[in-house]
N, C-alpha and C positions, 0 to 999 in steps of 0.2 A: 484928457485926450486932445491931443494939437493938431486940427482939421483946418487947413484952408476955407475961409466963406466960398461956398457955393457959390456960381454964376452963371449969369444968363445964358448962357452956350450949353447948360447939361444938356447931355443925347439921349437920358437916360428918363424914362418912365418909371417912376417906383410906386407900389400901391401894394396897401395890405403887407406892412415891413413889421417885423416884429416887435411885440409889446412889452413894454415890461409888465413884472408880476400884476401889479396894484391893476391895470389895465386889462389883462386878464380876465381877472377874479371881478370885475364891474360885466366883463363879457359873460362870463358865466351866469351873473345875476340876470339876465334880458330873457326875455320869452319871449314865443310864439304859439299861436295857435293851430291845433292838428290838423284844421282844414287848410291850413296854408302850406302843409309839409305833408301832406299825404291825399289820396283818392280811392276809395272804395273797386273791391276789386271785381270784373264785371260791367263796373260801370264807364264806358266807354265809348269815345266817336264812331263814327261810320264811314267810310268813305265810296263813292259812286263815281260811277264814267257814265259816259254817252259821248256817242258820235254823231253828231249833225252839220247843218250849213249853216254858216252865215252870209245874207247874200241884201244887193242893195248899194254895195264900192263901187266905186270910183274906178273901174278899171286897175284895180288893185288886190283883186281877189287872184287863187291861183290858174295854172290852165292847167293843170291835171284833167288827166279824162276819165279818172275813177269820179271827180268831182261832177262832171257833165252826168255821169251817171247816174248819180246818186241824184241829182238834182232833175232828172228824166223820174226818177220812180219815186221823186214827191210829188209832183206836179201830176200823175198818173195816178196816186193814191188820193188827189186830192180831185179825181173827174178829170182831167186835164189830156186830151190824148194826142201826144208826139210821140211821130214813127222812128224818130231817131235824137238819140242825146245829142248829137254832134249838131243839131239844130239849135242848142242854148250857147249863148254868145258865151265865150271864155272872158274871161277876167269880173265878172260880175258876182261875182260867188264864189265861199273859200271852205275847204273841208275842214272841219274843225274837232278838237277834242274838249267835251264839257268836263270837266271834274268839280266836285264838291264834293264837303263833312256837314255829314249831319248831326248835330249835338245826341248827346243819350235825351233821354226821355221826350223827344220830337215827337209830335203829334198831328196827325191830319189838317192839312192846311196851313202846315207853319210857314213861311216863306225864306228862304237863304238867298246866299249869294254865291257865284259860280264864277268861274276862272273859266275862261275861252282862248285856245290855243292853235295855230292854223297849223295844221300837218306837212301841207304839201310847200308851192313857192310863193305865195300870197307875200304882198309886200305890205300889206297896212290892213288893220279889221275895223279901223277909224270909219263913223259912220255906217254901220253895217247893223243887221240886226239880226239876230240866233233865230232861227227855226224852230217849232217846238221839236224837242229832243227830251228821249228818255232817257232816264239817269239808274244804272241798275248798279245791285248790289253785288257782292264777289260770287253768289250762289244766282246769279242773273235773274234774279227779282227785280223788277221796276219799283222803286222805291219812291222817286219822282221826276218832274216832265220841269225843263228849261225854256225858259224861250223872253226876248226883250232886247233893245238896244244897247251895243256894246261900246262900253269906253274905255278908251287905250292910254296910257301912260305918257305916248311919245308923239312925236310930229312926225310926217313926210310930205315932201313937196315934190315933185317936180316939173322940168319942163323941157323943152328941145332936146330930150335925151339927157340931161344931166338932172341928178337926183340927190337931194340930200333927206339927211334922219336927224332925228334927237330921240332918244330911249328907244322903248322897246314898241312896235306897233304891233305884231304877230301874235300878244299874249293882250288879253285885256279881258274885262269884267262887265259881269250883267248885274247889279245888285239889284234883292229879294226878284232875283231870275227866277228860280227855283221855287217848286211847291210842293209840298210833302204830300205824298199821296196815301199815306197808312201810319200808324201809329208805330213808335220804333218803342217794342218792349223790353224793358232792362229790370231784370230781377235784383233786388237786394238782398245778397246772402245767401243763403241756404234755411233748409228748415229749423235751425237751431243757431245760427250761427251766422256773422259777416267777418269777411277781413278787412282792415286797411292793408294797402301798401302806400310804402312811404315811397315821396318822389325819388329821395335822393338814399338808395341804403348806407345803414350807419347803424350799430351794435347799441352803441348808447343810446341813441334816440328809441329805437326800437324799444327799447327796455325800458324807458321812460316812459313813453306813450302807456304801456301795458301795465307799470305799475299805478299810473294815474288814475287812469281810465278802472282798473280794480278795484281803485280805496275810493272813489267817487261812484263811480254807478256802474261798474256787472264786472263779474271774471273774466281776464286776460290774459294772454300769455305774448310772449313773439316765436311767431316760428325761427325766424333768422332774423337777418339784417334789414330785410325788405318790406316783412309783412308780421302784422296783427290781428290776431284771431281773435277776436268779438263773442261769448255768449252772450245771445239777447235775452234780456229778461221776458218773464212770461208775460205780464203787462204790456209790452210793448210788442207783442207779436205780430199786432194787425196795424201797430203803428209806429212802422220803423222809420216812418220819415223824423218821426218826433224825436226818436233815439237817435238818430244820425246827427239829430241838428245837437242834442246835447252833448253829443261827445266831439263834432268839429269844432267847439267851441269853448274845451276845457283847454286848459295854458301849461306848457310845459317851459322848460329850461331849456335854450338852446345849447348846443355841444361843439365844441373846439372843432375846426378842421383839420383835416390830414392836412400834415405839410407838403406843400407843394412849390413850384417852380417854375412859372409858365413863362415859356419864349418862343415870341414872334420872330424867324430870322430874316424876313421881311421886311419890316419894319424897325426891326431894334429893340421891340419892346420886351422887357423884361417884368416880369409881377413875380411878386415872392411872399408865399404865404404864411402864414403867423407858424412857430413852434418851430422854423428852421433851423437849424444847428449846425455845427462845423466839427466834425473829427480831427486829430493831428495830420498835416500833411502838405506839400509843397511843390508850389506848379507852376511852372516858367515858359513864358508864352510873350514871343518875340522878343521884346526888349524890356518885360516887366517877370518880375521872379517875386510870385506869393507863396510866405511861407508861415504855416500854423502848426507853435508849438503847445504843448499842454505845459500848465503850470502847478503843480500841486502845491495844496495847503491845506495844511493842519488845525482844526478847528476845535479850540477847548470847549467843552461846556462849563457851564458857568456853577461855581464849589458848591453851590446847595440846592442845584438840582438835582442833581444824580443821576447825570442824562453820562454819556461815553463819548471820547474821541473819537473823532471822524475825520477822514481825507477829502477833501474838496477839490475835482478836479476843474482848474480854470484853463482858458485858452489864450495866448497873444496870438497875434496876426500880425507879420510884417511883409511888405511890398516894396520891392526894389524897381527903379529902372533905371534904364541902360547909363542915364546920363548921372548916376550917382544920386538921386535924391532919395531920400529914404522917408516914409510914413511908420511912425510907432502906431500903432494899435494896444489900447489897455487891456489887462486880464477881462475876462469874461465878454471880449467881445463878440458880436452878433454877426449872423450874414448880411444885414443892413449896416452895417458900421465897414464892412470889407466894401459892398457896392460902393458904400458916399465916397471911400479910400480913392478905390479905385478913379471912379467920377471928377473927384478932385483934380487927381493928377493928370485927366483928359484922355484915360483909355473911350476909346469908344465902344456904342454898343456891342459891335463886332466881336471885339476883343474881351468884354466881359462875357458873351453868348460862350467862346470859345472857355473860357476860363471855368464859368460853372459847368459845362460839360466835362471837361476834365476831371473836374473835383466830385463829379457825381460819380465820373469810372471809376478813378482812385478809392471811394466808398467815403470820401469823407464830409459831403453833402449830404446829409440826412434829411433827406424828402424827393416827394416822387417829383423826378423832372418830364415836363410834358412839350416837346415840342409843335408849336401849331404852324 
């Protein structure tokens, strides 16, 4: 194959370009373990709101008058009595929204961390400190209570009326703000049974997991692609944690991915995933004209096997531009061998984005194209 040396000007990001066989069959030998490709089902985060103040700024809080309010019927619930809100100076104080996750199996008095966000026109939460605030569940259960000083990401300054920023001052963070107020219970399974689901579904993994986890320690089956249906053995009824830990911990074979084709047109970048292939077909795009022919060949077996003739379907790829030069491409080349083609001759990203779109409508890109 007669490829120009690459050079320092490529435009083009390549990663994950396809492998030959030998390379493959080492991929297929590698494993991972089922707790790193799957999660128990059930077993799940939480997540909580509350709405409170933070107050204690700089003349940087907002002047809503929902906020004056609200900050009239803390100071009321705390003893405090003012006959009117519009009596608490504005800009001291910002409405804010708490969010936090609370991990599965969270227990009374665990502590998190919480994200603080101003609602209203607050220019900075820099300096400022969260009021306690309840943090309820989607069934508005108080799950737990927020409160500590918040730190923000970015800067603001200003002065005689001019103002400047860097990042983000309106969102910032209380860390172990949060305190668990109740124990978060997460059943494992059912009376007879757990499932996994795997993070990412896949037919083969799926069916790997459940014949492993069979010939090692309890019957399995896959419902689908996504999930693993567990019987627990009787032994372990009252101690699933022990069962959980031996089976996130048994080792499977990982599994080829879908081919795929992922372009940024953004940026240019292009990723192309292992197993991609090229059908017959030819696509001309501005001043460059890609053209993929099939090659057949006839494949003897060898006189004392006693194996049969077979047809070998190969592919060439050739790439013309406008000014006459021409790229050979050898039988059985790849869509990694077309990108460097192309790359060589100085199409740019643009021009390749357009190209495998083409080739994906024409049907002759064999893998899913994703644009992001």
């Amino acid at each position: 194959m007669k490829i120009k040396k690459l050079t320092s000007s490529i435009l083009l990001i390549l990663m994950t370009i396809l492998l030959p066989i030998s390379e493959v069959m080492a991929i297929s030998e590698q494993t991972l373990r089922i707790k790193d490709i799957t999660h128990v089902k059930g077993i799940r985060e939480n997540q909580v709101v509350g709405y409170g103040l933070v107050v204690g700024l700089q003349n940087t809080g907002d002047n809503s008058r929902h906020t004056q309010m609200t900050s009239q019927q803390m100071l009321q619930s705390l003893g405090t009595v003012i006959d009117q809100s519009n009596y608490i100076q504005k800009g001291t104080s910002a409405a804010v929204i708490v969010t936090a996750t609370i991990p599965p199996f969270a227990k009374e008095g665990d502590k998190l961390d919480v994200t603080v966000s101003a609602m209203a026109d607050a220019k900075s939460l820099a300096g400022g400190v969260l009021v306690q605030t309840q943090l309820r569940a989607p069934n508005g259960e108080i799950v737990a209570v927020a409160q500590g000083p918040v730190t923000v990401g970015g800067i603001r300054a200003s002065q005689g009326g001019a103002s400047a920023s860097k990042g983000v001052t309106t969102t910032g963070r209380v860390p172990n703000g949060a305190i668990v107020e109740r124990d978060i219970l997460s059943t494992i399974g059912d009376e007879t049974s757990l499932t996994l689901l795997l993070d990412k579904a896949d037919y083969t993994m799926a069916s790997r997991i459940s014949k492993t986890i069979s010939t090692r320690l309890a019957p399995a089956r896959a419902i689908d692609g996504g999930a693993v249906e567990i019987t627990i053995p009787q032994k372990y009824q009252d101690d699933r944690v022990t069962f959980l830990s031996l089976i996130e911990n048994q080792i499977v074979g990982i599994t080829s991915e879908k081919a795929k084709v992922i372009i940024n047109e953004r940026t240019g970048t292009v990723v192309i995933g292992g197993n991609t292939k090229l059908m017959p077909a030819a696509v001309a795009h501005g001043g460059i004209t890609v053209t993929i022919q099939p090659q057949n060949e006839i494949i003897q077996p060898n006189p004392m096997a006693g194996g049969q003739t077979a047809l070998q379907q190969n592919t060439q790829i050739e790439i013309e531009e406008k000014k006459g030069s021409l790229i050979e491409m050898e039988a059985n080349s790849s869509l990694s061998d077309l990108v460097a083609a192309l790359n060589n001759i100085g199409v740019t990203p643009l021009d390749l984005i357009a190209i495998l779109q083409a080739l994906s409508s024409a049907g002759s890109l064999q893998a899913e194209l994703e644009v992001i």
